[in-house]
C-alpha positions in Angstrom: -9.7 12.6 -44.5 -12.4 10.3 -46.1 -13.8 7.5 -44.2 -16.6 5.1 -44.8 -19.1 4.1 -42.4 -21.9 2.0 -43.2 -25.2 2.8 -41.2 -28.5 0.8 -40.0 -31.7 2.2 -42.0 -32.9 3.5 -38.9 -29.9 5.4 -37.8 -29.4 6.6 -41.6 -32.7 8.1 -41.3 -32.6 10.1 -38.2 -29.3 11.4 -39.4 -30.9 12.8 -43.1 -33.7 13.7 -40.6 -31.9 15.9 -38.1 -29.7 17.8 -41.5 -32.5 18.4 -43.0 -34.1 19.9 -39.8 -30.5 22.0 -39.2 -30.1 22.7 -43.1 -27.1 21.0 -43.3 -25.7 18.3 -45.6 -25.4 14.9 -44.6 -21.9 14.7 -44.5 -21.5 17.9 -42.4 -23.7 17.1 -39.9 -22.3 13.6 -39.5 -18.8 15.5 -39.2 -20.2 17.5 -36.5 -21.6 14.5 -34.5 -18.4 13.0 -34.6 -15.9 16.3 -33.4 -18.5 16.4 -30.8 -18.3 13.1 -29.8 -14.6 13.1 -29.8 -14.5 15.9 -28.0 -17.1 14.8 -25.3 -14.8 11.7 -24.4 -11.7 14.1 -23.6 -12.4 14.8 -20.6 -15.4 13.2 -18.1 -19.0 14.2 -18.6 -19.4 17.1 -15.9 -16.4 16.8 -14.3 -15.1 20.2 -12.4 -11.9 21.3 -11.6 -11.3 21.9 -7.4 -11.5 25.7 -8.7 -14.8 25.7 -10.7 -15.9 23.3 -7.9 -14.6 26.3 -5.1 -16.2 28.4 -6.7 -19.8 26.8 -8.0 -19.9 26.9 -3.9 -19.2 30.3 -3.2 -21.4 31.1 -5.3 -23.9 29.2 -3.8 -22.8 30.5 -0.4 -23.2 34.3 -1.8 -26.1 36.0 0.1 -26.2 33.5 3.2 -24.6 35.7 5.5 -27.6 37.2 6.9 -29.0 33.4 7.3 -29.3 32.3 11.1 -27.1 29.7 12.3 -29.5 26.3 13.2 -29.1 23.9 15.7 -28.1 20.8 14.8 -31.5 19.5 16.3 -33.0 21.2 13.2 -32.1 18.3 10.9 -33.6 15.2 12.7 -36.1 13.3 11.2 -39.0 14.7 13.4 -38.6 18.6 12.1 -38.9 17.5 9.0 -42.2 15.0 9.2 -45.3 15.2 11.4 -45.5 11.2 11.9 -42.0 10.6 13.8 -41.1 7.0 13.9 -41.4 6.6 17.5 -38.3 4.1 17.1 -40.0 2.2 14.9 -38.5 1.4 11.5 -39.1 3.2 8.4 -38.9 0.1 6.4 -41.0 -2.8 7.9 -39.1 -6.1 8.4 -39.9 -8.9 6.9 
C-alpha cells in the first residue's frame, strides 16, 4: 500500500536525519516508525498480565527468606528521620 503524508520541515528533517544515522532509506525507516507505532497502541504502555505481574514479585521476593521479620513500629516516621515532628505538621499552615 502507498500513502502520502505531507510532513513539517522540521519533522522531515529529523526523519532524513535518523535514516541516515540507521543507514536506511527514508521510506523504510518511516515504515518502521509507523509498525511500531501501530503496534505500541495495541495494547497499554507497560501494562502486565496478573501472571507476569505474579511473577515480577516472586521474583522480587526470591532470596528474602533469610530476611527478619520487622515490627510494624519499624515503618513510623521517626525510624526513618532524626527530627520527628513532635505532632507538629510536616507542612506548615497557612
Amino acid at each position: 500500500m502507498t500513502i502520502r503524508v505531507e510532513l513539517n520541515a522540521e519533522t522531515e528533517a529529523r526523519l532524513a536525519a535518523e535514516a541516515c544515522a540507521q543507514g536506511l532509506p527514508l521510506e523504510k525507516l518511516a515504515e518502521r516508525l509507523l509498525a511500531q507505532a501501530l503496534t505500541a497502541n495495541t495494547s497499554p504502555h507497560n501494562a502486565l498480565t496478573v501472571e507476569d505481574f505474579h511473577r515480577m514479585l516472586e521474583g522480587m521476593a526470591e532470596g528474602s527468606e533469610g530476611l527478619p521479620d520487622l515490627p510494624t513500629e519499624s515503618f513510623a516516621r521517626a525510624s526513618f528521620y532524626e527530627d520527628p515532628l513532635d505532632g507538629r505538621d510536616a507542612v506548615s499552615r497557612r
